[in-house]
N, CA, C and O atoms as CSV, one atom per row, in Angstrom:
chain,resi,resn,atom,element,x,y,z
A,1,UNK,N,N,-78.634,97.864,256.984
A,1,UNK,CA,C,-77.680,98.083,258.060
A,1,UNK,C,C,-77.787,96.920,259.042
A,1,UNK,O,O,-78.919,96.822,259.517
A,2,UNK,N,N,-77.043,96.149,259.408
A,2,UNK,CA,C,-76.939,95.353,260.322
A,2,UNK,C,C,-76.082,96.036,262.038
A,2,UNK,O,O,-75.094,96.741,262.244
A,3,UNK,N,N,-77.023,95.411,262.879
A,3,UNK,CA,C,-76.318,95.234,264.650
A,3,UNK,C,C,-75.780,94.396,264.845
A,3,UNK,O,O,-75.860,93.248,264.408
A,4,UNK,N,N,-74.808,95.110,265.912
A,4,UNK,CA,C,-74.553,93.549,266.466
A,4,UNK,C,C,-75.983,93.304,267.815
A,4,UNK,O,O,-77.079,93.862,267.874
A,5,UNK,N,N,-75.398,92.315,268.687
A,5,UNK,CA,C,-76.020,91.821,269.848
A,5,UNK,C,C,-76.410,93.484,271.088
A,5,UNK,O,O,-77.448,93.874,271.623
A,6,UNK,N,N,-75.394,93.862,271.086
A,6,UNK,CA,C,-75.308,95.430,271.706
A,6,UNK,C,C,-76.252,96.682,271.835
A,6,UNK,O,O,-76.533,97.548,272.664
A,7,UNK,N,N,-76.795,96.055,269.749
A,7,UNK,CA,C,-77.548,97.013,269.601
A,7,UNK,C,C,-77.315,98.175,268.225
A,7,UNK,O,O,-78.064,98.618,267.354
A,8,UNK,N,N,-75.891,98.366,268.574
A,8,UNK,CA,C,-74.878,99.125,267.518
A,8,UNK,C,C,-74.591,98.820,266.266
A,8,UNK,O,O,-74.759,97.711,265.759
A,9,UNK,N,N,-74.095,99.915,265.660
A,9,UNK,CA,C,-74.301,98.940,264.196
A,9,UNK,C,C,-72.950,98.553,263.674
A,9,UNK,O,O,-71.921,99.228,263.699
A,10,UNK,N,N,-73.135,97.333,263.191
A,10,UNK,CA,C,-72.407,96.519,262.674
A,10,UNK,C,C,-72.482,96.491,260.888
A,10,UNK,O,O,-73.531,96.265,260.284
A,11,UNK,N,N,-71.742,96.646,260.512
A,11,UNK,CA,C,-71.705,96.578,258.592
A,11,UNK,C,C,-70.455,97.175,258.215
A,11,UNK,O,O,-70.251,98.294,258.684
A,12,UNK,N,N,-69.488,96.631,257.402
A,12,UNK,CA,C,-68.761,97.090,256.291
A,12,UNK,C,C,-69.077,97.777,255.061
A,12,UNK,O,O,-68.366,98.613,254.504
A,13,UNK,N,N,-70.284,97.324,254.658
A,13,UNK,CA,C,-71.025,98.494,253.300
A,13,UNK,C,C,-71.285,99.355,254.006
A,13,UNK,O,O,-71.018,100.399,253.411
A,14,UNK,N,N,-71.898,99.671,255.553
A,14,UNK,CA,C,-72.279,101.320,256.048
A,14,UNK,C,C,-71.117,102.466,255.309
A,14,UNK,O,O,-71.447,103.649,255.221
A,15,UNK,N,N,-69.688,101.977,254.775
A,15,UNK,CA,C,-69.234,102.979,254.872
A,15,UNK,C,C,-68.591,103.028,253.057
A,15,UNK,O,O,-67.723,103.796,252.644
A,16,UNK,N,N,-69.241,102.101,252.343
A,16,UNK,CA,C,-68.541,102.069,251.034
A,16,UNK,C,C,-69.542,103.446,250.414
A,16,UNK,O,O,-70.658,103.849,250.741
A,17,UNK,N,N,-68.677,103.848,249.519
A,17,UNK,CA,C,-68.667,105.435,248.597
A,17,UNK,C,C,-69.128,106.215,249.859
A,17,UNK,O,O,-70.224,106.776,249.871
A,18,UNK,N,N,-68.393,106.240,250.782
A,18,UNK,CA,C,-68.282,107.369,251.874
A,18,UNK,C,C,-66.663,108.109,251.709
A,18,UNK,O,O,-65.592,107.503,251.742
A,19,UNK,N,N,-66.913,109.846,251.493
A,19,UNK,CA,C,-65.173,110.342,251.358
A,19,UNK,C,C,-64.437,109.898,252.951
A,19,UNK,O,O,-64.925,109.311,253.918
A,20,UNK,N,N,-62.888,110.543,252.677
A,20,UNK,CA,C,-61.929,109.859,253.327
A,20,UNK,C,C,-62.496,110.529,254.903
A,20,UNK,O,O,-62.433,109.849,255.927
A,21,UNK,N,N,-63.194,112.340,254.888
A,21,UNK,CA,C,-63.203,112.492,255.838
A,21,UNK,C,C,-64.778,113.039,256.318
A,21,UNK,O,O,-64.596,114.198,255.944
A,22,UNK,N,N,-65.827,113.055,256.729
A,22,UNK,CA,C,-66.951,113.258,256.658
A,22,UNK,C,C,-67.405,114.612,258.274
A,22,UNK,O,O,-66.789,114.888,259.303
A,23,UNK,N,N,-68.336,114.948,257.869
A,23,UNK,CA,C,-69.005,116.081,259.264
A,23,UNK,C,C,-69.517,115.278,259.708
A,23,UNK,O,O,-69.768,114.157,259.267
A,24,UNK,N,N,-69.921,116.110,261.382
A,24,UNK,CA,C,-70.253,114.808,262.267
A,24,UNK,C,C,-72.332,114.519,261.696
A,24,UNK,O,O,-73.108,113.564,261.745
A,25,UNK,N,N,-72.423,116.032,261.200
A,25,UNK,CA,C,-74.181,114.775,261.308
A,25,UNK,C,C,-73.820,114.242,260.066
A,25,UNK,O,O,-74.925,113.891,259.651
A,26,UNK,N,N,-72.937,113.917,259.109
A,26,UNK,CA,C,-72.897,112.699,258.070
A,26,UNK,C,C,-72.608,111.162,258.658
A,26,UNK,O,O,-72.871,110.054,258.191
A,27,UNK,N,N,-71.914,111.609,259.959
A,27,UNK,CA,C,-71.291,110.539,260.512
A,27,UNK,C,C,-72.754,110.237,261.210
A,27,UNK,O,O,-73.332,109.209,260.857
A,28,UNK,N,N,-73.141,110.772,261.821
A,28,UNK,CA,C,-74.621,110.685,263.113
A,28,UNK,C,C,-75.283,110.170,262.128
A,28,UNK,O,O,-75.457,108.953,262.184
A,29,UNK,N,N,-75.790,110.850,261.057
A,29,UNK,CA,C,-76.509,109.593,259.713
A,29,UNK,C,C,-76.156,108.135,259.496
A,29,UNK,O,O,-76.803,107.133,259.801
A,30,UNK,N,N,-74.956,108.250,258.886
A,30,UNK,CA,C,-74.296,106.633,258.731
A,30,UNK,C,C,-74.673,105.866,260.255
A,30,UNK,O,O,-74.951,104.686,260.042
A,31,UNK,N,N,-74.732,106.125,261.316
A,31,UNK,CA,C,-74.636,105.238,262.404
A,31,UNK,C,C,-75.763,105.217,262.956
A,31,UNK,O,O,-76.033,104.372,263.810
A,32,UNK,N,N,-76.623,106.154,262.558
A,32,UNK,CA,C,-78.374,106.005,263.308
A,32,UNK,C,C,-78.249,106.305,264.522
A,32,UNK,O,O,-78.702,105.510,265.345
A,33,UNK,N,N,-77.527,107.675,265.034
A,33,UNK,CA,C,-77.483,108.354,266.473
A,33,UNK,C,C,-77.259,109.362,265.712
A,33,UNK,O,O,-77.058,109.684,264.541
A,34,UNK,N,N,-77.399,109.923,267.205
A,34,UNK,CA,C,-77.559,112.038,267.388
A,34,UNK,C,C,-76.405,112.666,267.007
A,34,UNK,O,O,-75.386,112.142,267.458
A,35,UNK,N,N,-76.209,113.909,266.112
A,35,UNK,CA,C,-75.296,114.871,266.422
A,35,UNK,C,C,-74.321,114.985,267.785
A,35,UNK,O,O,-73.143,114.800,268.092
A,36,UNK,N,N,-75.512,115.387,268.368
A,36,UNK,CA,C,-74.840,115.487,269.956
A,36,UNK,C,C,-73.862,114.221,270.398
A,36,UNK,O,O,-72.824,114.370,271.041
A,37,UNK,N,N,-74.299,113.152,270.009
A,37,UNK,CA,C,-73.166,111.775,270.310
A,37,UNK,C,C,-71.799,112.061,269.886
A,37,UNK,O,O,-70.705,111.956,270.441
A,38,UNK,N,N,-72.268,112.536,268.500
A,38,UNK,CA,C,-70.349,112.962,267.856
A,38,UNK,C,C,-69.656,113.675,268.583
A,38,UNK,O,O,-68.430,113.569,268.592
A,39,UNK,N,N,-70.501,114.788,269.548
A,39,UNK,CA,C,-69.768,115.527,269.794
A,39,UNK,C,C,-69.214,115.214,270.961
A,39,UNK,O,O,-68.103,115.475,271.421
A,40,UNK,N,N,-70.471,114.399,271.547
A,40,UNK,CA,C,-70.113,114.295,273.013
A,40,UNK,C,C,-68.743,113.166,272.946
A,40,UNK,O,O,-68.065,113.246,273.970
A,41,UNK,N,N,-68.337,112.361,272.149
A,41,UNK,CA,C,-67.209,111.607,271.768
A,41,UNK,C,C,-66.130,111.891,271.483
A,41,UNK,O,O,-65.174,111.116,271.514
A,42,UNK,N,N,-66.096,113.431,271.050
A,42,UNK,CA,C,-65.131,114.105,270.672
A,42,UNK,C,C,-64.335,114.677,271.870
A,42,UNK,O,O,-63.105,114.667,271.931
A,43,UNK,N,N,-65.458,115.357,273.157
A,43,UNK,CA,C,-65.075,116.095,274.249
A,43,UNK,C,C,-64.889,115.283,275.398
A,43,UNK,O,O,-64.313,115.660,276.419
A,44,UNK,N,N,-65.574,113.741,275.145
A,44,UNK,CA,C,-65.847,113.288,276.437
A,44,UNK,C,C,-64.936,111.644,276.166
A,44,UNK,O,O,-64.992,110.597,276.811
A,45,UNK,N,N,-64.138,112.023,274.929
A,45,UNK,CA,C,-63.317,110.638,274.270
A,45,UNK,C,C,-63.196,109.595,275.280
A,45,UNK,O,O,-63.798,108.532,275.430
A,46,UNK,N,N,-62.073,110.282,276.068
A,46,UNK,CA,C,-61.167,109.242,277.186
A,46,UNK,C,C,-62.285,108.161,278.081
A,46,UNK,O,O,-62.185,106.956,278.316
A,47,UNK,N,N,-63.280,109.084,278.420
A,47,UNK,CA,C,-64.592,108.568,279.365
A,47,UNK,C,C,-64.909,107.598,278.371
A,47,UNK,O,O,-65.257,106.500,278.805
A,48,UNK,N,N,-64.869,107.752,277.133
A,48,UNK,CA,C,-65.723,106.747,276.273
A,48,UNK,C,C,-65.363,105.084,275.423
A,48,UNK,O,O,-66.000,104.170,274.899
A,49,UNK,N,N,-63.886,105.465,275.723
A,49,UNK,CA,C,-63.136,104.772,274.889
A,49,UNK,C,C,-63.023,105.076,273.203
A,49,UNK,O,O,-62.853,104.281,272.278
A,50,UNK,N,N,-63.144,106.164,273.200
A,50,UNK,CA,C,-63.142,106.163,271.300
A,50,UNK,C,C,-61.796,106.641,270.935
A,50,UNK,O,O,-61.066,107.101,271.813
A,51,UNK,N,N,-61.429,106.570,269.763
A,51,UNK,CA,C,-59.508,106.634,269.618
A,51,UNK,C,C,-59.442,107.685,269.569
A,51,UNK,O,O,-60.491,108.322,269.465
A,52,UNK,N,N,-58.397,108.250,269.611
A,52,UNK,CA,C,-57.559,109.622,269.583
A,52,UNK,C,C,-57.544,109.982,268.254
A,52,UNK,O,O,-57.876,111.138,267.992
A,53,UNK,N,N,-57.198,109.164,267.265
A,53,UNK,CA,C,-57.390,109.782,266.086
A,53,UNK,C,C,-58.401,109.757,265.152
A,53,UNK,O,O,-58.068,109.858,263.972
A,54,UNK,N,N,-59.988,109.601,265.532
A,54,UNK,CA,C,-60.762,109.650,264.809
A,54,UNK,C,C,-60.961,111.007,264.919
A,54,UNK,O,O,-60.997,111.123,263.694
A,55,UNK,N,N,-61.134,112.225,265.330
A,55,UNK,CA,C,-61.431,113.343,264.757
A,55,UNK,C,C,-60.349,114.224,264.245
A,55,UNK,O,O,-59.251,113.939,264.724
A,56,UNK,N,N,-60.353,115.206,263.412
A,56,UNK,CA,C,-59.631,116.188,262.546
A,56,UNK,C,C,-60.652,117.979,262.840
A,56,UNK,O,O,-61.818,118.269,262.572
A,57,UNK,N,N,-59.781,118.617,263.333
A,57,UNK,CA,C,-59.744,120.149,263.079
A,57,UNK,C,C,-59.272,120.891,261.675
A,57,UNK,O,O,-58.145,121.341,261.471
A,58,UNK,N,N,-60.312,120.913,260.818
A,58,UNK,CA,C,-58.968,121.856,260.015
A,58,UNK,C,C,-60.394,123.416,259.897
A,58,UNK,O,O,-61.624,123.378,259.891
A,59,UNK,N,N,-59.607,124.338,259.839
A,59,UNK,CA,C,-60.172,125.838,259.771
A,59,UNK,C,C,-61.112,126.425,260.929
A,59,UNK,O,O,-61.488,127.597,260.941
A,60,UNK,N,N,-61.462,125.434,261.940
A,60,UNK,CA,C,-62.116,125.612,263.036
A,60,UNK,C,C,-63.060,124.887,262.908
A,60,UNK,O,O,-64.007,125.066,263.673
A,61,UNK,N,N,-63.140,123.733,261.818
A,61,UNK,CA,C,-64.427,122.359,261.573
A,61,UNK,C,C,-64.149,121.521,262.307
A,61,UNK,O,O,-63.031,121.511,262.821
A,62,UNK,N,N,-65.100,120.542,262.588
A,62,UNK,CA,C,-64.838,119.233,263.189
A,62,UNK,C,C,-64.914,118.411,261.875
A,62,UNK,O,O,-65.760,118.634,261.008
A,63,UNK,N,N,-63.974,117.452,261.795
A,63,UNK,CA,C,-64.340,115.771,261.031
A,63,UNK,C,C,-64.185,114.912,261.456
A,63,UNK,O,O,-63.581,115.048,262.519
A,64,UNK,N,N,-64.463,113.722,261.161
A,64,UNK,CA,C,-64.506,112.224,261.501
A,64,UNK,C,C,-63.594,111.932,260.416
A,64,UNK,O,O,-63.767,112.525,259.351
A,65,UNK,N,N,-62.330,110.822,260.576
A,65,UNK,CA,C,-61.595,110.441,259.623
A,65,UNK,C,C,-62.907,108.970,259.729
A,65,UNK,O,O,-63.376,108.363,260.691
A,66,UNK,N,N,-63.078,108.886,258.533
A,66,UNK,CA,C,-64.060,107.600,258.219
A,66,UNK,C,C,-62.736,106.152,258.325
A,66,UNK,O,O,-63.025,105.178,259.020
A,67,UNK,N,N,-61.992,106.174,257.920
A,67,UNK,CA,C,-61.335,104.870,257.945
A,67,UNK,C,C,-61.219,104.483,259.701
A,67,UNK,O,O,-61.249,103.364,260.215
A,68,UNK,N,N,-61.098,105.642,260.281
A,68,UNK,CA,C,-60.843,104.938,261.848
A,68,UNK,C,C,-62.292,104.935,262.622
A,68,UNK,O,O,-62.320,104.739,263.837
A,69,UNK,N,N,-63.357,105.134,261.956
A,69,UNK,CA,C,-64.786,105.162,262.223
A,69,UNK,C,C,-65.111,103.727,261.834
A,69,UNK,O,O,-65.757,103.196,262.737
A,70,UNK,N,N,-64.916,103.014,260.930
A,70,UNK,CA,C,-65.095,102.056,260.130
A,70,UNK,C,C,-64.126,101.262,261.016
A,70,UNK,O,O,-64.862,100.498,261.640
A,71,UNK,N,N,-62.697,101.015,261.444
A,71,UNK,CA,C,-62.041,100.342,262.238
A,71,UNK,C,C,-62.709,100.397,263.814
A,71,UNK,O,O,-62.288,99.539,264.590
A,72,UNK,N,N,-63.324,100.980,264.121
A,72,UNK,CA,C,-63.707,101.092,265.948
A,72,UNK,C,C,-65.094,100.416,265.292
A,72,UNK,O,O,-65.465,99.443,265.949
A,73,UNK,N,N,-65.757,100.662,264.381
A,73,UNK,CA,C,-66.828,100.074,264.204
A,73,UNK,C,C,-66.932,98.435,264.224
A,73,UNK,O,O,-67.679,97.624,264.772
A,74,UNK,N,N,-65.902,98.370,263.422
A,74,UNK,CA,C,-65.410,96.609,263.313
A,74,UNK,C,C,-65.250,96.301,264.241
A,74,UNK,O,O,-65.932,95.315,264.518
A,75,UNK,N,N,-64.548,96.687,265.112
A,75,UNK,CA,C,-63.639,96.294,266.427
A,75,UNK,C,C,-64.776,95.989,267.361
A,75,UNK,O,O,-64.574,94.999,268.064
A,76,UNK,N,N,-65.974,96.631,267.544
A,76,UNK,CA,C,-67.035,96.660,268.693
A,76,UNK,C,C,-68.257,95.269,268.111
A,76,UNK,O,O,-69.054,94.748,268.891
A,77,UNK,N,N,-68.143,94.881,266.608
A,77,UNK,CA,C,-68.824,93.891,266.540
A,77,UNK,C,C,-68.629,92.848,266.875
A,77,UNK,O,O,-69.481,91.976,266.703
């Protein structure tokens, strides 16, 4: 896994043979932070700058769409 300067992680393989949409501690795995971060990103977005469409509701779950996880990821290196 590579950082950038920030600290954060930086890599394009972090997310190869990852499905289209993942749970947040799969996501908290891939990125080497807490559960609680996903969530707090989810509730506390606007404060954070994270996009509008990285999370998905379906049946009362939370997901992470991985392609726009992988784009904000790029974007911050």
């Amino acid at each position: 896994m590579a950082y950038n300067e920030k600290g954060g992680v930086c890599s394009s393989k972090l997310f190869e043979n990852v499905p289209e949409i993942i749970r947040p501690p799969k996501a908290a795995e891939l990125l080497g932070i807490s559960v609680h971060t996903i969530y707090d990103w989810k509730y506390r977005g606007q404060m954070r700058n994270v996009p509008n469409d990285l999370f998905l509701k379906l049946n009362r779950s939370l997901y992470v769409k991985t392609e726009v996880l992988r784009r904000w990821v790029a974007s911050s290196c």
